[in-house]
N, C-alpha and C positions, 0 to 999 in steps of 0.2 A: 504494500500500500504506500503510497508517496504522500510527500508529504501534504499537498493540498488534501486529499483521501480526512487525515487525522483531525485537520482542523473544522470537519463535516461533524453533525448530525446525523445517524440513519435514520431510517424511517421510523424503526421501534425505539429506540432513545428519543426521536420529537413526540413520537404519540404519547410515551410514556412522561414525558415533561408537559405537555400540554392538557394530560387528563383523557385522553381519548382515545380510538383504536387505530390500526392500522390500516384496517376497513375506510374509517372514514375519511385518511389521508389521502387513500388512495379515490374516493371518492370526490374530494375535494380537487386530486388529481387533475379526473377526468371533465369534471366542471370548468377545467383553468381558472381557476382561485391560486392553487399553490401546486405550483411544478419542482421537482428535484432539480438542483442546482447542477447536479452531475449523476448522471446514472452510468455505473459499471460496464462496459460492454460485456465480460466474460461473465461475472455472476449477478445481472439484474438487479443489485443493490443500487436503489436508491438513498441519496441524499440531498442533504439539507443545509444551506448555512445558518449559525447560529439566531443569523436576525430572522430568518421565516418565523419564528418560537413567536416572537411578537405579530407577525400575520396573522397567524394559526389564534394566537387571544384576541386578536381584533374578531377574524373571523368567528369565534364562538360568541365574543361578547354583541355583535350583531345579529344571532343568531338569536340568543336569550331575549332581543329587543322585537324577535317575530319578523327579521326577515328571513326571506326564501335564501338559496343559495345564487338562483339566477340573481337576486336582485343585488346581494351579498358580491357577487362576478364582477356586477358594474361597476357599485361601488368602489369595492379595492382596485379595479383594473388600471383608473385613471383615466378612462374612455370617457365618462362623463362630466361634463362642465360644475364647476362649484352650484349652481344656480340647479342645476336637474336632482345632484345629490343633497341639497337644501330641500329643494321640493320633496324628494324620496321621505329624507326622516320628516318633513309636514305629515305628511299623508301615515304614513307608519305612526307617527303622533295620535295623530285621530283615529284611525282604528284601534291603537291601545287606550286612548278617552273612554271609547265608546263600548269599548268591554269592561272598562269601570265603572261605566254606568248601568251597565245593566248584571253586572256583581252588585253593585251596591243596591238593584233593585230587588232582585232573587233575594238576597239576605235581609232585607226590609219586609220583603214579602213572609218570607219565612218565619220571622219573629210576630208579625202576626197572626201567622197561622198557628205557632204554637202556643201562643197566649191564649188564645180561640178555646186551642186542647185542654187547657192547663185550667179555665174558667171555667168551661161548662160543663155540666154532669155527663152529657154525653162524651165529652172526653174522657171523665174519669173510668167509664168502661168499656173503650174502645176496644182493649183485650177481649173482652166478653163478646164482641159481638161477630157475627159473621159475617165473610167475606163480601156481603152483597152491601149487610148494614154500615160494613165499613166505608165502602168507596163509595155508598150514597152520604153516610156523615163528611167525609173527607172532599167527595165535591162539592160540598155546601160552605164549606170552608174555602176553596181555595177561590180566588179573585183572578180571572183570567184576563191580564193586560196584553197591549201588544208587544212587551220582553219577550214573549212566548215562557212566561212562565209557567204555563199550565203542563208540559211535555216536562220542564225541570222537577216539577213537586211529584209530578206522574213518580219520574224515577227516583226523588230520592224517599218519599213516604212507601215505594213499596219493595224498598230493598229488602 
């Protein structure tokens, strides 16, 4: 191995420094997000220079933020203008908003419906009853907004 070789990352040392698999490196790969800096010709060993490690955390910490990888491509590629990737995290902004808002509805929701339980006698023996009397007490409780909260409560009252 020469000496540029030493001063590399393989693939299983970057996966394993960055928390992830060598699956997804090589997925990351074939996206062109992160290419080996020098691949082996005799034994197919890829590598990596030290600074990709800092790619490879941008790349996940983007990932965490709910973007795609395509959109992850463009970003890091440098293809697009300051102005399109400002625009990107907008929009990626508001859809994480708007899944706050309607988490913070589900759980609003939810806490009345279990105060509902918690107050009325019929709550207090929902156990008792049978599966017909439950989900007719239980739709009488639930408040079907347009969250689609009614599909939420579906699943989690009848885990």
């Amino acid at each position: 191995m020469d000496n540029k070789e030493e001063k590399l990352l393989r693939i299983g040392e970057l996966a394993k420094l960055s928390g992830i698999s060598v699956k997804a490196l090589h997925v990351y790969e074939k996206k062109n997000i992160i290419k080996p800096v020098y691949v082996d010709e005799n034994t197919g060993y890829r590598y990596y220079s030290p600074d990709q490690f800092r790619l490879v955390e941008s790349l996940l910490e983007l990932q965490d933020m709910g973007f795609s990888l395509d959109e992850i491509s463009k970003i890091l590629s440098g293809k697009c203008s300051r102005e399109e990737v400002s625009d990107m995290f907008d929009d990626k902004k508001i859809l994480l908003q708007e899944r706050i808002w309607k988490l913070e509805a589900k759980i609003k929701e939810l806490s009345v419906i279990k105060d509902r339980l918690n107050d009325g006698q019929e709550g207090k023996r929902i156990k008792e009853m049978s599966d017909e009397e439950r989900a007719a007490f239980l739709a009488k409780l639930v408040v079907i907004n347009e969250e689609g909260i009614r599909q939420f409560l579906s699943e989690v009252l009848w885990l």
